[in-house]
C-alpha positions as CSV (number, residue, x, y, z in Angstrom):
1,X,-12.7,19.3,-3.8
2,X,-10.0,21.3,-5.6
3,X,-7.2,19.4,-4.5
4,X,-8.3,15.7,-4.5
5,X,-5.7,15.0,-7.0
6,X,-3.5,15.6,-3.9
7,X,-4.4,13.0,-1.9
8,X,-5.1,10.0,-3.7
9,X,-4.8,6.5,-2.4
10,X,-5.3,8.5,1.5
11,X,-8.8,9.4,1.6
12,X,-10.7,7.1,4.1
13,X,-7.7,5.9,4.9
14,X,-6.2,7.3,8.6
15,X,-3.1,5.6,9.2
16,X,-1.8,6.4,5.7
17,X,-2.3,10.3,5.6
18,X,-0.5,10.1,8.9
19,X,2.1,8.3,7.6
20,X,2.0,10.4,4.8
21,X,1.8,13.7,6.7
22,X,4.9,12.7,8.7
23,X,6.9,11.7,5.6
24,X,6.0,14.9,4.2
25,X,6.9,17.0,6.8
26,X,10.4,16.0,6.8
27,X,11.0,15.7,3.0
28,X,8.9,18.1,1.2
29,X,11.2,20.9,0.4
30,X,8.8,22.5,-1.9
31,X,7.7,26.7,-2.1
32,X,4.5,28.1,0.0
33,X,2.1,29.0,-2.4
34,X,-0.7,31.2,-1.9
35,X,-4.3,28.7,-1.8
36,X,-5.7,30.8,-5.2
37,X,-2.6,29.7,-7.1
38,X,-2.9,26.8,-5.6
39,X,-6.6,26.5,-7.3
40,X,-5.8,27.8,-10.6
41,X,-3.1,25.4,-11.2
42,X,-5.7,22.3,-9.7
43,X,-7.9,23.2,-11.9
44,X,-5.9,22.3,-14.8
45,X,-3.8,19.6,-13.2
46,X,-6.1,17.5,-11.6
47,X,-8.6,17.1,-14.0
48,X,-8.2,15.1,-17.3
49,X,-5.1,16.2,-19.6
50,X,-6.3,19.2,-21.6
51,X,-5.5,20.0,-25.2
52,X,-3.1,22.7,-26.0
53,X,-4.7,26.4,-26.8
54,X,-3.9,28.8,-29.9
55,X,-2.0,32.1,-29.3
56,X,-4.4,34.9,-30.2
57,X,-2.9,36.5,-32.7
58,X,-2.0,40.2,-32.1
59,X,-3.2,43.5,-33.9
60,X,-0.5,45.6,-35.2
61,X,-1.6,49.0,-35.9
62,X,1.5,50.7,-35.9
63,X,1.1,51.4,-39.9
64,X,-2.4,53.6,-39.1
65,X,-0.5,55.0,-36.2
66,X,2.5,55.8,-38.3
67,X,0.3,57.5,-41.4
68,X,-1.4,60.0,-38.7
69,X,2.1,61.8,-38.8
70,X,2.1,61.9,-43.1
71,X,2.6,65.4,-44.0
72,X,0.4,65.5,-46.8
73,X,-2.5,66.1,-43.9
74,X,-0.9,69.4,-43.0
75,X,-0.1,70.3,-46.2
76,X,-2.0,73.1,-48.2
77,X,-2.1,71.8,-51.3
78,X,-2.8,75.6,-53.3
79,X,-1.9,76.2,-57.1
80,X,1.0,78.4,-58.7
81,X,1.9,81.6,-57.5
82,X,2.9,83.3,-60.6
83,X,-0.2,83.1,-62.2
84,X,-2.2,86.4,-62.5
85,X,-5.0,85.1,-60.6
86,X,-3.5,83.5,-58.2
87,X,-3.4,86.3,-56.2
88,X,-7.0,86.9,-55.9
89,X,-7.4,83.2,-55.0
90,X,-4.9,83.1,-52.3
91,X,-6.6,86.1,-50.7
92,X,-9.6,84.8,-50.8
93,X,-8.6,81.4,-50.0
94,X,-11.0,80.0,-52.4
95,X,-8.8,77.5,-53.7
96,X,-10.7,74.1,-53.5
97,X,-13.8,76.0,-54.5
98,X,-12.3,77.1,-58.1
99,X,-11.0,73.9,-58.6
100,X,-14.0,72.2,-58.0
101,X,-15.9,75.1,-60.5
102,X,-13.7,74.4,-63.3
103,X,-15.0,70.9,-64.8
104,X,-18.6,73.3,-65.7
105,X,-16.4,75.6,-67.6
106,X,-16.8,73.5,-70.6
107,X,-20.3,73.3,-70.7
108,X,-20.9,77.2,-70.3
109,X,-19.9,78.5,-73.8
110,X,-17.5,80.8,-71.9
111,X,-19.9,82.3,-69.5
112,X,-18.9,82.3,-65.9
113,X,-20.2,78.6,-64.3
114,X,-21.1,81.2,-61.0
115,X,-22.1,84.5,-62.0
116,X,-23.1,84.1,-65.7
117,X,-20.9,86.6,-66.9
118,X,-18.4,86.4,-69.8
119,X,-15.4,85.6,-68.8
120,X,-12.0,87.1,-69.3
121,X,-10.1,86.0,-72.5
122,X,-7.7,83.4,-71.4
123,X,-9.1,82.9,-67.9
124,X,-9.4,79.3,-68.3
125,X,-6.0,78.9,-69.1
126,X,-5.2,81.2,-66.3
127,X,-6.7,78.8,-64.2
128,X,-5.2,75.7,-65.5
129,X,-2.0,77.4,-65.5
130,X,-2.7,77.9,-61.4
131,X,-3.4,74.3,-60.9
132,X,-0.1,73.0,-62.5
133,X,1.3,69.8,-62.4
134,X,2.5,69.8,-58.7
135,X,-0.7,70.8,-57.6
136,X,-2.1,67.7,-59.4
137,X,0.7,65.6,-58.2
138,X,0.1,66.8,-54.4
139,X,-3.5,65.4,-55.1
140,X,-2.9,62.3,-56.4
141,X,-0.9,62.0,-53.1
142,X,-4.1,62.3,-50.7
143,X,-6.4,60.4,-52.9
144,X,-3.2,57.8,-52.7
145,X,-2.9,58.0,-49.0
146,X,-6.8,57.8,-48.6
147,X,-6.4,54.9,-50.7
148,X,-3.9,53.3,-48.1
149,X,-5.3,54.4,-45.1
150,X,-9.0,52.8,-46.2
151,X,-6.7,49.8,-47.2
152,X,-5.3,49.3,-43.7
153,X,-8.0,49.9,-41.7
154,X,-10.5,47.6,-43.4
155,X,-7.8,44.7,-43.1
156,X,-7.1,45.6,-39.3
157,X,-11.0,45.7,-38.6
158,X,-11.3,42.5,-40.2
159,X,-8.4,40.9,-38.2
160,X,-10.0,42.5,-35.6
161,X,-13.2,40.6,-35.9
162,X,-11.4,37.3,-36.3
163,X,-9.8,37.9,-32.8
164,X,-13.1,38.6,-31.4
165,X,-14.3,35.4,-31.8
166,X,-11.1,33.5,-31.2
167,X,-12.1,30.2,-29.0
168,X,-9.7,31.1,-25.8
169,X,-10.9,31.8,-22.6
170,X,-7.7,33.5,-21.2
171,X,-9.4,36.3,-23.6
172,X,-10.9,39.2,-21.6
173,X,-13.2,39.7,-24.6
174,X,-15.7,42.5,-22.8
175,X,-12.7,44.9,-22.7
176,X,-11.3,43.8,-25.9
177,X,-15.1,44.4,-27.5
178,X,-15.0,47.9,-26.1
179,X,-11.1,48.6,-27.2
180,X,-12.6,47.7,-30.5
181,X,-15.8,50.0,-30.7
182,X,-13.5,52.7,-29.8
183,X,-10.9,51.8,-32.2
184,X,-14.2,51.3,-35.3
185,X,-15.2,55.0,-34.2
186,X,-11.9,56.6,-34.7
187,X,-10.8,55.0,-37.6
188,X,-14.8,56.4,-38.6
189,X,-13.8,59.6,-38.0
190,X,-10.4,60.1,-39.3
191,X,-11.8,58.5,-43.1
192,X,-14.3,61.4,-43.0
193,X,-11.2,63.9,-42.2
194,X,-9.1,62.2,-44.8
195,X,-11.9,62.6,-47.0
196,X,-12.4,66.6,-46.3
197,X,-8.7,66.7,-47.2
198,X,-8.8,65.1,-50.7
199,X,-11.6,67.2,-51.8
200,X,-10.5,70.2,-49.8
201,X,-6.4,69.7,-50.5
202,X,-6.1,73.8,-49.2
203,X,-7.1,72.7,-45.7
204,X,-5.0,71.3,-43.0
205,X,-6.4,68.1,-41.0
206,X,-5.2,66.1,-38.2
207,X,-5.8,62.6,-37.5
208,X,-7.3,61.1,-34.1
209,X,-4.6,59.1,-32.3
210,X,-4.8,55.0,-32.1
211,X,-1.8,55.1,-29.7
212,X,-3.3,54.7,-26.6
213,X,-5.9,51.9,-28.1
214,X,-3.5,50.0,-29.5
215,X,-1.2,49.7,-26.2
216,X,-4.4,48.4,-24.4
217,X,-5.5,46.0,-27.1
218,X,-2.0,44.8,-27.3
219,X,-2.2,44.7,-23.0
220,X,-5.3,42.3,-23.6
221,X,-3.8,40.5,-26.1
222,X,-0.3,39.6,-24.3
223,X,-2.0,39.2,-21.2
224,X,-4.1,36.1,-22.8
225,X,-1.2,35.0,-24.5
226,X,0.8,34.9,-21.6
227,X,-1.8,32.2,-19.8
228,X,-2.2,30.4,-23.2
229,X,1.6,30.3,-23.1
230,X,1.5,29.1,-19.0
231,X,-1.3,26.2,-20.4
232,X,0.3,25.2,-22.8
233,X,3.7,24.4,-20.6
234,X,2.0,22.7,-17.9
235,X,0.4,20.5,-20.7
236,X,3.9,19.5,-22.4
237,X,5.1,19.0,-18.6
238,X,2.0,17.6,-17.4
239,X,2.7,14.4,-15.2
240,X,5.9,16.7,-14.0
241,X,3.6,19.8,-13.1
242,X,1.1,17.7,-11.2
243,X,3.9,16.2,-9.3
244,X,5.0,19.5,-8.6
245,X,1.2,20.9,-7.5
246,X,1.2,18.0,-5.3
247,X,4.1,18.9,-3.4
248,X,3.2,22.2,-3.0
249,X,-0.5,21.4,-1.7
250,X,1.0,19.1,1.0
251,X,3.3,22.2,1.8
252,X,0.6,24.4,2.2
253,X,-0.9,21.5,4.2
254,X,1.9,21.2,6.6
255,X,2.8,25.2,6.8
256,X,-0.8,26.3,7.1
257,X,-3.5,23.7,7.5
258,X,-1.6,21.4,10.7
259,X,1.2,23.8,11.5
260,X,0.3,23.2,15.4
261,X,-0.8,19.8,15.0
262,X,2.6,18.7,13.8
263,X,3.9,20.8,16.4
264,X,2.1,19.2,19.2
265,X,2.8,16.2,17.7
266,X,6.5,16.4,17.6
267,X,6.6,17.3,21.5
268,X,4.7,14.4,22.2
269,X,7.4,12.4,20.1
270,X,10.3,13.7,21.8
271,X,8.4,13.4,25.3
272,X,7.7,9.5,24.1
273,X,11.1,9.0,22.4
274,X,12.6,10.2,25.9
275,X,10.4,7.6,28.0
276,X,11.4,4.8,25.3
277,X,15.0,5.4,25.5
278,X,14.7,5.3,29.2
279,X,13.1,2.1,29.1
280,X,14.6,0.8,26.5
281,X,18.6,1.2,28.7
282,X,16.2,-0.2,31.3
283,X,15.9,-3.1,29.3
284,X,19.6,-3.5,28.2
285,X,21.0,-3.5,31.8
286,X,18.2,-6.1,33.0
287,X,18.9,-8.5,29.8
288,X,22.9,-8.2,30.6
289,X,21.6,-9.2,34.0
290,X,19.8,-12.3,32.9
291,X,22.3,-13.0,30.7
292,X,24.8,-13.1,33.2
293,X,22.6,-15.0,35.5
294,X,21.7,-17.4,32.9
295,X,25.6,-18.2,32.5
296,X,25.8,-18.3,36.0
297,X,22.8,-21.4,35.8
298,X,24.3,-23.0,33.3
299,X,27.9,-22.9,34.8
300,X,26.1,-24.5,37.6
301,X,23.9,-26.9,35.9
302,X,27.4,-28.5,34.3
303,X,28.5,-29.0,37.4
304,X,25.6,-31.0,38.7
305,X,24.5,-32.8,35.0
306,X,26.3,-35.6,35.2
307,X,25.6,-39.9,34.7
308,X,27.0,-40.8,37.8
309,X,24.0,-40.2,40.1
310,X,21.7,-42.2,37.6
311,X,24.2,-44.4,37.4
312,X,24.1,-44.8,41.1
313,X,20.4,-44.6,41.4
314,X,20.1,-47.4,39.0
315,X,22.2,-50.1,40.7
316,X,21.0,-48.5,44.0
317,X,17.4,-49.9,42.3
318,X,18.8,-53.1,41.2
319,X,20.6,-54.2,43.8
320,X,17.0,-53.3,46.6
321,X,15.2,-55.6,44.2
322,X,17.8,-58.6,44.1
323,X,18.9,-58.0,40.2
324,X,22.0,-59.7,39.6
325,X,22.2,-60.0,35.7
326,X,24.3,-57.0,35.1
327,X,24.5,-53.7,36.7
328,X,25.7,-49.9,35.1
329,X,29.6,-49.2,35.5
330,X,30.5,-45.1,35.2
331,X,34.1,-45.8,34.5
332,X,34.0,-44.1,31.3
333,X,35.1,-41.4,29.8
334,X,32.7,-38.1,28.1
335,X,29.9,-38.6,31.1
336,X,29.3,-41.8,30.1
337,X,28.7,-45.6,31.2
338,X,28.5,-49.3,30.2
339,X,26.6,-52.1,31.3
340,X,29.2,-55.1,33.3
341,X,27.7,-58.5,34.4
342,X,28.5,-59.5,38.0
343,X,32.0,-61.0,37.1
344,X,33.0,-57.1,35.7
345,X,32.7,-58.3,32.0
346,X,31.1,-56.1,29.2
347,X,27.4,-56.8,28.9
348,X,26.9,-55.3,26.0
349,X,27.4,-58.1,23.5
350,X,25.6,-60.3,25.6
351,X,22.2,-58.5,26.8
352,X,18.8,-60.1,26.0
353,X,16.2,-58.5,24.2
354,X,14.2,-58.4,27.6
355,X,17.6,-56.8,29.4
356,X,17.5,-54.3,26.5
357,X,14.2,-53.3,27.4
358,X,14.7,-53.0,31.1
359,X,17.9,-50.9,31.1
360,X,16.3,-48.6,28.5
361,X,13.0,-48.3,30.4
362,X,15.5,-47.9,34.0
363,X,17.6,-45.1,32.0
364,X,14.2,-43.7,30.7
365,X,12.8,-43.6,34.2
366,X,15.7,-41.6,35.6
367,X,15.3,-39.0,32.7
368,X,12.0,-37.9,34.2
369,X,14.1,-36.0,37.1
370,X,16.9,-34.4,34.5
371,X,17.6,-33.7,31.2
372,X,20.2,-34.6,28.3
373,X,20.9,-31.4,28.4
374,X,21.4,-28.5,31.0
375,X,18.6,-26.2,29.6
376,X,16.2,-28.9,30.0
377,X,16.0,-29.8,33.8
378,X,13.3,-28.2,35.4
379,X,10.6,-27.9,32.5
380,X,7.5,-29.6,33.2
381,X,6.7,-33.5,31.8
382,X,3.6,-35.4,30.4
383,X,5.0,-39.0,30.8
384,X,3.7,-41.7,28.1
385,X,4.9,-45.6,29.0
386,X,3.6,-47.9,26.0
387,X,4.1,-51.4,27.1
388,X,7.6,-52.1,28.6
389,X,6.9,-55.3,30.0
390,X,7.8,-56.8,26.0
391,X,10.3,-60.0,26.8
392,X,10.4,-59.3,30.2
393,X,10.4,-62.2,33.0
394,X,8.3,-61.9,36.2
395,X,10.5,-60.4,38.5
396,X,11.7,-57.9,36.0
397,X,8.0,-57.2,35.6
398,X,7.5,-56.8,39.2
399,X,10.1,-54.0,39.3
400,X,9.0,-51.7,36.3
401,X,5.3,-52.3,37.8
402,X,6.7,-51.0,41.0
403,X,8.6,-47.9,40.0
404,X,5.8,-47.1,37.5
405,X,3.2,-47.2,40.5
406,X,6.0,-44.8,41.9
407,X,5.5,-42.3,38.8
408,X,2.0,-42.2,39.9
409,X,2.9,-41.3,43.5
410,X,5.1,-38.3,42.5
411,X,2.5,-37.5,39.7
412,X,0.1,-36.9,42.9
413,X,2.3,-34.8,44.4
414,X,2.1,-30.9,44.0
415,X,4.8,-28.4,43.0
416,X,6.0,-31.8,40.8
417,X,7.5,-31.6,37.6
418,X,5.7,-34.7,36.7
419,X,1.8,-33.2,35.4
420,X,0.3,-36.0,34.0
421,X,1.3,-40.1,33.2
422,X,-0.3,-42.5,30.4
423,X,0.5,-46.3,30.7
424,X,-0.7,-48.5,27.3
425,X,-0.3,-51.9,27.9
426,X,-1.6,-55.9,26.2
427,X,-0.3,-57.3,29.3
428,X,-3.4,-58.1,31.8
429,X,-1.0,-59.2,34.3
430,X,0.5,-56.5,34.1
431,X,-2.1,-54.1,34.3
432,X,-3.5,-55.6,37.7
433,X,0.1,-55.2,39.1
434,X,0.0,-51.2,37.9
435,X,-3.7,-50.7,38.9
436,X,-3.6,-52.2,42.8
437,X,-3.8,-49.6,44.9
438,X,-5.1,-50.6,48.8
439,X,-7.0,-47.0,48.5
440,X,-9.5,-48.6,46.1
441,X,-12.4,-50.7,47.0
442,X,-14.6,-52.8,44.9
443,X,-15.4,-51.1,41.9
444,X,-15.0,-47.6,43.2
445,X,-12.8,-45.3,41.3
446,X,-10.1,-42.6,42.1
447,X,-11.1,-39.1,41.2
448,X,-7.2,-38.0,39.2
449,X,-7.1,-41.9,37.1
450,X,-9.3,-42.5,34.4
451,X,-9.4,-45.8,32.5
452,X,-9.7,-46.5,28.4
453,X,-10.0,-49.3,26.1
454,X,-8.7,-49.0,22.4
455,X,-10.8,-51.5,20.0
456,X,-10.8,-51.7,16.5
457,X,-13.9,-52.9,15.2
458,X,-13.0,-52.4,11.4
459,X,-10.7,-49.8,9.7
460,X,-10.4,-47.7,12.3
461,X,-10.0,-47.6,16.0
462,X,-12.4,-46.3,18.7
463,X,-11.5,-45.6,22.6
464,X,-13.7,-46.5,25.1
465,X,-14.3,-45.1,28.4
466,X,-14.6,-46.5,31.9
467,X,-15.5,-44.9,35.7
468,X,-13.5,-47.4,37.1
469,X,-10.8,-50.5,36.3
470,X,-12.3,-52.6,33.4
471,X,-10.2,-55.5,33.7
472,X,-10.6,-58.5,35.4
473,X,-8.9,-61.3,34.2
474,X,-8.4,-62.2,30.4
475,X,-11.5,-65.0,31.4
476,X,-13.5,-62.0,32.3
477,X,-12.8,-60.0,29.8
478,X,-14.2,-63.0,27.4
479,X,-17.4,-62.8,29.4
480,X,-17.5,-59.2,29.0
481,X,-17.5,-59.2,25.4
482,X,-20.3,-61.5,25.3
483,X,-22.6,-59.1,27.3
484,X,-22.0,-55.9,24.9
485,X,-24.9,-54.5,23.2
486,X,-24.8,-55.0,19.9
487,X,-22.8,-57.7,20.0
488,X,-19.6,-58.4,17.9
489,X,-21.2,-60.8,15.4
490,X,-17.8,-61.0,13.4
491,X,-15.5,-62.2,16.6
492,X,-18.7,-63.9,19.0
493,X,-17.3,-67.8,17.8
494,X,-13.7,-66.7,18.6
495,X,-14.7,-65.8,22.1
496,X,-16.7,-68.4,23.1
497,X,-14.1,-70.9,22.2
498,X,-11.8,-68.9,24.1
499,X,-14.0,-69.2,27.2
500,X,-14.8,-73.0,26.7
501,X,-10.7,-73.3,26.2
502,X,-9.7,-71.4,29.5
503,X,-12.6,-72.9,31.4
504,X,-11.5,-76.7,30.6
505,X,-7.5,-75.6,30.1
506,X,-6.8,-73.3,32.9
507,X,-9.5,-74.0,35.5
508,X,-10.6,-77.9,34.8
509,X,-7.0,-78.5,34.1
510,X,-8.2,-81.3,31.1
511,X,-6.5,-81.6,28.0
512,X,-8.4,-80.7,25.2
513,X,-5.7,-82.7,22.4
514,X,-6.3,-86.1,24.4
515,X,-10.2,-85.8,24.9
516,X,-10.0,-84.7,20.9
517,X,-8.2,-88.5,20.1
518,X,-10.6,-90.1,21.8
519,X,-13.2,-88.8,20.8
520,X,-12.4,-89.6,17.0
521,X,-11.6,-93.0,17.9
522,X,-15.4,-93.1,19.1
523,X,-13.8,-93.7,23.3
524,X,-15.7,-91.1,24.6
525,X,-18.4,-87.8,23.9
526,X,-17.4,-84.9,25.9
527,X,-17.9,-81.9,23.0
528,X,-14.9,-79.7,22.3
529,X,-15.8,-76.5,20.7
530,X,-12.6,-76.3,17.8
């Protein structure tokens, strides 16, 4: 793929080229490009950097174009005119051919190098009187620019060569390679005209143009130049250009490639955008609602959170049960109370620790139907009680048994607030008085109570389960423990003594310290398990 430079870190990844797509779409402010440019410039960019390439170098040839005008070529180079035969050599035009005749005329004893004949006295001077100085001068010229011309061509032919096999491949080296054959045949043809005229000086000779040649070699050449010259900038820019190539592949992308996706897209935007805002000033005028009916509740619940109808309740509860120790006074100030003893003194210095307890548990109990605070009164409770019979005499027992046995009546009922209760207690007594309930015979449980026993056997402690009420008494609870299987071979002695204790304590009503004297002083042998 040409353009996976482009798209790096999105392919296989959806929800990126989208967001990428849409991110483009709004920012990319690069040109359309034609997909072949596009290509050209991948090629290059998206591969590993490249190393810079040489300029080719150019071939000048404007010298060997400039000596096909010399006007030695068109010159008839002839001998002097004066002479008395030069008149019979200019009309028979001979010229070159006497000159060339003239080296044998020393080896022929004065006998005619053509026709045998003697010659004429003084004919040889004649003749070197024809081809004078200028003449000689005028050849020197043409063997000079022969000379020059070889000169030039061979180094251009050469340099030629070298360009040939120049490593670039911006080079259109089959056309160049044909330019070339053409430009070796000319320069062929006009040495064998420039050599007619040097040994034919009398004759006029014209040169084959290299003009048109050299503007197309110089085409191929500039043309390669001009890509080695485009290279060679995107390799000095190269992090900049691919940046640039990589906006303007994601333009062509957006413009060409999902022109009516985008489009689709965006109407389904605005449609969308439309609905949200609709919804959305739906939503603002229903939450100024609810807030306004939530200020509403809570002006309301100010009105009714108050301490004076627990306050009320809870001497309405003292007073039904006969408690005269203290009672709760409202006559205070911030939605508050005190506790008063029955002559209307403070209480508060004097309370016992099992008072404490009682007017905590009372204040604790009314707290199940409100809240401290006004957000808090209808939210639903789990109600734990952990022992609050601690310090308290039997009649104050006998009340917190019976408004806890009243927790598990409105616990019962449905649409309560009140989902669930746990009572933890030491207190056998006070378990039986919690647990009575007429509705339960014999062993037979209720289907909504469950029962539990926390032990802990060693480091830890384990909860046991029961179908129905596990306690007795305390003496059969010490019964109990003796019919477990395995049984507690660490606490078996404790028990049993126990049992022995409560059987001749409690129920034989014998005391154990006075049976213990006499039985040291040796008076009597009734055992006593210490």
């Amino acid at each position: 793929m040409s353009f996976r430079g482009a798209f790096k870190g999105l392919r296989n990844n959806r929800e990126a080229f989208k967001n990428r797509v849409l991110q483009e779409s709004k920012n990319n402010t690069s040109q359309l490009v034609d997909i072949e440019d596009l290509r050209k410039r991948a090629d290059v960019l998206y591969g590993d950097a490249p190393l810079p390439m040489n300029a080719v170098s150019n071939l000048d040839l404007s010298r060997l174009v400039a000596l096909e005008q010399n006007h030695a070529l068109s010159k008839k180079v002839v001998g002097k005119e004066d002479v008395n035969v030069s008149a019979m050599i200019q009309h028979l035009g001979n010229s070159d051919w006497i000159r060339q005749g003239m080296k044998y005329l020393g080896h022929t004893d004065d006998d005619c190098p053509f026709c045998q004949q003697k010659l004429p006295h003084e004919f040889e001077k004649s003749l070197e009187d024809y081809f004078d100085e200028t003449f000689e001068a005028d050849t020197r010229a043409l063997s000079m620019f022969r000379d020059t011309y070889n000169d030039l061509a061979d180094t251009l032919l050469a340099q030629a060569q070298t360009v040939l096999t120049t490593n670039c491949s911006h080079l259109d080296k089959d056309k160049l390679d044909l330019e070339l054959q053409a430009l070796n045949a000319i320069i062929l043809v006009n040495r064998q005209r420039i050599d007619h005229k040097v040994a034919s000086p009398s004759t006029e000779v014209t040169l084959e143009g290299l003009t048109e040649i050299s503007l197309k070699i110089s085409e191929l050449i500039e043309a390669a130049n001009l890509k080695v010259s485009e290279h060679n900038r995107l390799i000095s820019g190269f992090s900049v250009e691919q940046n640039k190539l990589t906006d303007a592949v994601w333009r062509y992308l957006i413009d060409v490639e999902l022109k009516d996706t985008l489009a689709d897209y965006t109407k389904d935007i605005d449609r969308i955008g439309k609905a949200i805002d609709g919804i959305t000033a739906s939503m603002d005028r229903a939450t100024v609602d609810i807030s306004t009916a939530d200020a509403e509740i809570a002006k309301i619940e100010n009105s009714l959170t108050s301490v004076r109808p627990t306050v009320v309740a809870i001497n309405k509860i003292l007073k039904d049960f006969g408690f005269r120790s203290f009672s709760l006074d409202p006559a205070c100030a911030d939605n508050s109370y005190r506790l008063i003893r029955s002559d209307g003194t403070d209480a508060k210095a004097t309370l016992s620790e099992g008072e404490k307890t009682f007017v905590t548990f009372l204040y604790f109990y009314h707290l199940l139907w409100g809240s401290i605070s006004t957000s808090g009164i209808s939210t639903d409770r789990i109600v734990v009680i952990d022992d609050p019979v601690s310090s308290l005499d039997s009649d104050v027992l006998f009340i917190v048994s019976s408004l806890i046995k009243k927790l598990f009546h409105e616990v019962r009922q449905k649409g309560n607030n009140l989902k669930q209760i746990f009572v933890l207690t030491h207190n056998v007594h006070f378990h039986k008085e919690i647990t009575f309930n007429p509705q339960r015979t014999g062993d037979a449980s209720i289907k909504d109570e469950t029962f539990w026993i926390v032990r802990k056997p060693d480091h830890f402690s384990k909860i046991e389960g029961f179908e129905s009420n596990p306690i007795k008494t305390s003496y059969q609870l010490l019964w109990a423990e003796l019919t477990k299987k395995p049984l507690p071979t660490l606490t078996i002695q404790n028990t049993m003594r126990r049992i022995l204790e409560n059987y001749f304590k409690i129920l034989g009503n014998i005391d154990a310290y006075h049976h213990r004297q006499v039985r040291r002083a040796g008076k009597g042998s009734m055992p006593i398990i210490n």
